[in-house]
Structure formats: structure tokens, C-alpha cells
VOGU-3710 file (C-alpha; in Angstrom, 3 decimals, decimal comma):
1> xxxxxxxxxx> 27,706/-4,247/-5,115  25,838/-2,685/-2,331  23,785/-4,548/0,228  20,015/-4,130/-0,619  16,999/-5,960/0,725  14,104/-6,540/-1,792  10,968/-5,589/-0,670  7,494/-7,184/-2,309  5,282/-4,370/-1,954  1,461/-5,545/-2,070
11> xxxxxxxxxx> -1,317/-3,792/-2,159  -3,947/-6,085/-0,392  -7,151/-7,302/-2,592  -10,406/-5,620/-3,569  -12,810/-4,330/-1,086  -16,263/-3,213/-1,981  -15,365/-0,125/-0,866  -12,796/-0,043/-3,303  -14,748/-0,645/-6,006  -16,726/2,848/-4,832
21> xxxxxxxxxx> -13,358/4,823/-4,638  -13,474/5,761/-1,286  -11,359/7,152/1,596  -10,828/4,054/3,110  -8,282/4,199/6,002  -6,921/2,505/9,049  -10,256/4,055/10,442  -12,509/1,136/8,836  -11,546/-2,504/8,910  -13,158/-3,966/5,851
31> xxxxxxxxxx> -12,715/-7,222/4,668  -11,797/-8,721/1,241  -14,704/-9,016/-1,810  -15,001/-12,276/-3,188  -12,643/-10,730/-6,240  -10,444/-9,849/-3,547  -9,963/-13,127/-1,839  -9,604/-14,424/-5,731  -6,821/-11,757/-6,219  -5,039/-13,337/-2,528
41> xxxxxxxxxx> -4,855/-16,555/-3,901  -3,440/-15,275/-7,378  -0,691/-13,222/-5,762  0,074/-16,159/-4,043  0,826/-18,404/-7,216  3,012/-15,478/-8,786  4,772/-15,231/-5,807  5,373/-19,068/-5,017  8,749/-19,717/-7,251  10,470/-16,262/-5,188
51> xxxxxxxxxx> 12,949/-16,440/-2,619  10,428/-15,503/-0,036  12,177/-15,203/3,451  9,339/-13,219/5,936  5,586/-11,934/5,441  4,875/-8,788/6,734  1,304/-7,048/7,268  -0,903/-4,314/8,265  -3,430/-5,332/11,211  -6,464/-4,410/8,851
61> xxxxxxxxxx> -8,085/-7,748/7,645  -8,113/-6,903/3,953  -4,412/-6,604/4,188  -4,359/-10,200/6,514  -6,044/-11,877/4,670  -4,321/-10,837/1,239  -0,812/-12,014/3,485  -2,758/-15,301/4,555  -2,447/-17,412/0,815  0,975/-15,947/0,509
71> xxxxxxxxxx> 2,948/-17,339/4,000  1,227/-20,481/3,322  2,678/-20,949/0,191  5,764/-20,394/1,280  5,479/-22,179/5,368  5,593/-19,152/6,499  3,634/-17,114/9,368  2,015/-13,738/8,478  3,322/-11,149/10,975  1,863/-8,231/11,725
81> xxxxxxxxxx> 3,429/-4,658/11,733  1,036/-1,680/12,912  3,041/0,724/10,826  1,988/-1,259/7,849  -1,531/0,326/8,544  -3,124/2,415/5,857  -3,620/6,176/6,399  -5,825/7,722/8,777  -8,509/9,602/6,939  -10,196/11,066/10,082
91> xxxxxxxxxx> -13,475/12,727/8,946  -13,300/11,547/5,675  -13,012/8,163/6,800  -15,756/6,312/4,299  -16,645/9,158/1,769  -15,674/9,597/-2,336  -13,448/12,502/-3,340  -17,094/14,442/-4,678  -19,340/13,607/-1,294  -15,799/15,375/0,588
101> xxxxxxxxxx> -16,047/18,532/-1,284  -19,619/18,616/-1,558  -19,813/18,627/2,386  -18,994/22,301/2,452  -16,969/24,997/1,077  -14,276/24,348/4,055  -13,826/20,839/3,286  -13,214/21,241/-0,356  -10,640/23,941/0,004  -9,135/21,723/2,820
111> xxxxxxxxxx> -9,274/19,058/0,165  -7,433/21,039/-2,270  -4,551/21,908/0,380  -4,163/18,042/1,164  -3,237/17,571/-2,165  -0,690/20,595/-2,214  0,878/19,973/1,064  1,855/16,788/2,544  1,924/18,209/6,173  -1,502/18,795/6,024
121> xxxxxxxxxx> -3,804/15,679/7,274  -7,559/15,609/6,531  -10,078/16,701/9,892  -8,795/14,143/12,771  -6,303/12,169/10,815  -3,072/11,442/9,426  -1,177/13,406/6,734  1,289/11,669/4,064  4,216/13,139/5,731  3,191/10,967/8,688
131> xxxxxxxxxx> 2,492/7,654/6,992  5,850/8,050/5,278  8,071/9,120/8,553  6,124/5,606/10,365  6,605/3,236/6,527  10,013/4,641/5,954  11,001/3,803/9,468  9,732/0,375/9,951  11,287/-0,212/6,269  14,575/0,638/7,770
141> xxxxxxxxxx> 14,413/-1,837/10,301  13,682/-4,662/8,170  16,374/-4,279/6,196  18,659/-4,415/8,539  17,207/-7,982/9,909  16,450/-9,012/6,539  19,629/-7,948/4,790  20,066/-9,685/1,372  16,618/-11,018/1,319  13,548/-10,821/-0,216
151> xxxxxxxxxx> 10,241/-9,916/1,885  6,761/-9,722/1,360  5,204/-6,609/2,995  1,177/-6,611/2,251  0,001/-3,022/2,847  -1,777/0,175/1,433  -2,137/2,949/-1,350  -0,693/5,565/0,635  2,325/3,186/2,434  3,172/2,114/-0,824
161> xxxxxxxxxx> 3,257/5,177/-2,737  4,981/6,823/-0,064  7,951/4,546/0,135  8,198/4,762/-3,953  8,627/8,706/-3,173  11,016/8,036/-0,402  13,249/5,757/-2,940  12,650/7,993/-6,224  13,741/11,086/-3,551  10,604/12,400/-5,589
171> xxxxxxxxxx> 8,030/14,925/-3,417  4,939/13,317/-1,514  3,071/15,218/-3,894  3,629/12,667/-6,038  1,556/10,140/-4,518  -1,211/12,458/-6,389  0,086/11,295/-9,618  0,964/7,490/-8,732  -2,518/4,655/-9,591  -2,510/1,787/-7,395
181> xxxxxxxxxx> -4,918/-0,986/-8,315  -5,631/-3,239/-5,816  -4,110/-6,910/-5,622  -0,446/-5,278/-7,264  2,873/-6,296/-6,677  5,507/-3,354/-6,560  9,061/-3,825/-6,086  11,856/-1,928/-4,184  15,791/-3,075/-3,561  16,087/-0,898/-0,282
191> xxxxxxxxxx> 19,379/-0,077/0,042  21,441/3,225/1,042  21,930/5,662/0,184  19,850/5,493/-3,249  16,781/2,333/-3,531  16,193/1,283/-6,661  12,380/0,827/-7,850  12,215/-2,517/-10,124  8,489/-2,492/-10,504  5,417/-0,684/-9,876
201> xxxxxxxxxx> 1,948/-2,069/-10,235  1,730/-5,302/-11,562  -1,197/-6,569/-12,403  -0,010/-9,281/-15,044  -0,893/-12,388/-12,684  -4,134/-10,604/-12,750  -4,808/-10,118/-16,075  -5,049/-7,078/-18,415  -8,585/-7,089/-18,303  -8,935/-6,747/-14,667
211> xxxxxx> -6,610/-3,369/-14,729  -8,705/-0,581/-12,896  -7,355/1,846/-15,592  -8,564/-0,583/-18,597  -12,124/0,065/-17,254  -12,160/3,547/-16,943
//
């Protein structure tokens, strides 16, 4: 059998902004909702009983403070990674998908490209073929340090789904296609030359009801 490490993908916990669906990147440091710090400490508990050997997060608070209930649980110190951080979404930094392509007709066909081509970033930030070179890499070095081991790595939307392309050798346009609510547990064995993806999006220590996707 092949030496894998297992990495605990986490998105970090509601933000109000998340609530509003919008472009929220490494470009705004929100903190956690009241739901979300509820959704930290529930993570926690379904996490407790696992093998948990390191916690990894992005610098952003929500993402800290999601980590925060989690190392505790398990004695552990949250440390911080910078290429945990979500994606840059330079001038659209703060808007919905609608106020973006209602800005002008250049933003919404710029809009439309992002979604085609990964290379492309938004005006002043990062595109998904960037966030995935920066996740992918730091992913590699963890597994070397943490071979055989399970890790917690508290993160993003984009991070997340771009690592689940990277082990499903599926296209970043994919990402496009992937639903990420917030407060989910994902799970990869990272191992060469083909991951395996055990989970994605798990919102059972959550509850059915509280499913983005039941609400719509």
C-alpha cells in the first residue's frame, strides 16, 4: 500500500458576508458570524475521536478562528500557512456575482472569461491557476513531514476546490461546478502519483437543515 497523508480539508465557518454570496477573498479579513463560531465548535466535536497530528491555517481570522476549537481539542497549536489564504479577488473584492456584471459591459464579459479560463484572474487579483500552483505546493510539503498522518488544514472555497481538481486530475474549470458550504469537512489521502478523494462536503455534524443547498 502506498504512503498517503490524509488531509482534513475545512472550509472555515459562516461570515455575514457569506450569507450575501460575495467575492470574499484574502483581500477582506472578516471574522466569524455567531453561526459561524457555532459551526467552529461543532467541527471541533466531529473531529475530536480522529487521529489528529497538526492544525494548519490561513492567516484570515474566519479561517483562525474556525482552527482555534479544533487544536484545542486535540492540545494542539493552530499554525499558520499564508498559502492557505483564500483567493485574491482584486476589484471584485466585496461584490455579488450580479453587482460584478452589472458594473459594466467589460466586467461581465471579463466575468464570463474567468469562468472559461483558469489563467485569467479578476482586475488586480489572483486567478485559480495561481491559488492551485501556491495550495498544491504547500500540500506537497506537508506530506512529506506529515507522512502517514492525518492533518487538519482550515482554509477556503477556492483552496479547497482546487486541490479536489488537482487529485481528481479534473480541469480548474471544475471548481465552477463544485458547492462548498461553509463549516464542511472534505477529505483527501494525498499520495503519488494518484490522491484519492474520500469525502467532499460534509455537513452531517451540522445538520441537514443547515445545508446551503436545502435552502435554496
Amino acid at each position: 500500500m502506498s504512503h498517503y497523508t490524509r488531509l482534513l480539508l475545512l472550509r472555515h465557518g459562516e461570515t455575514q458576508a457569506n450569507r450575501e454570496m460575495r467575492y470574499i477573498g484574502s483581500g477582506t479579513d472578516n471574522e466569524l458570524s455567531e453561526q459561524g463560531f457555532r459551526q467552529a465548535e461543532l467541527l471541533a466535536a466531529a473531529l475530536a475521536t480522529l487521529p489528529v497530528r497538526a492544525v494548519y491555517s490561513s492567516p484570515l481570522q474566519r479561517a483562525h478562528q474556525t482552527a482555534l476549537p479544533i487544536a484545542a481539542s486535540h492540545k494542539l497549536e493552530v499554525q499558520t500557512l499564508q498559502e492557505l489564504r483564500e483567493m485574491h479577488f482584486g476589484s471584485w473584492e466585496g461584490l455579488t456575482r450580479s453587482e460584478v456584471a452589472a458594473r459594466s459591459e467589460q466586467d461581465a464579459l471579463h466575468l464570463q472569461d474567468w469562468h472559461r479560463d483558469p489563467l485569467i484572474a479578476p482586475p488586480g487579483g489572483e486567478s485559480m491557476e495561481m491559488v492551485q500552483q501556491r495550495v498544491r505546493a504547500v500540500v506537497e510539503r506537508l506530506a512529506q513531514i506529515h507522512e502517514q498522518q492525518t492533518i487538519v488544514l482550515v482554509t477556503h472555497v477556492v483552496p479547497i476546490k482546487a486541490l479536489l481538481c488537482a487529485a481528481l486530475a479534473a480541469p480548474l474549470s471544475t471548481t465552477f461546478s463544485l458547492f462548498l458550504d461553509p463549516a464542511t469537512i472534505s477529505v483527501i489521502d494525498w499520495r503519488q502519483p494518484y490522491p484519492i478523494v474520500r469525502l467532499f462536503n460534509s455537513h452531517a455534524h451540522l445538520g441537514w437543515e443547515s445545508a446551503r443547498w436545502m435552502q435554496m
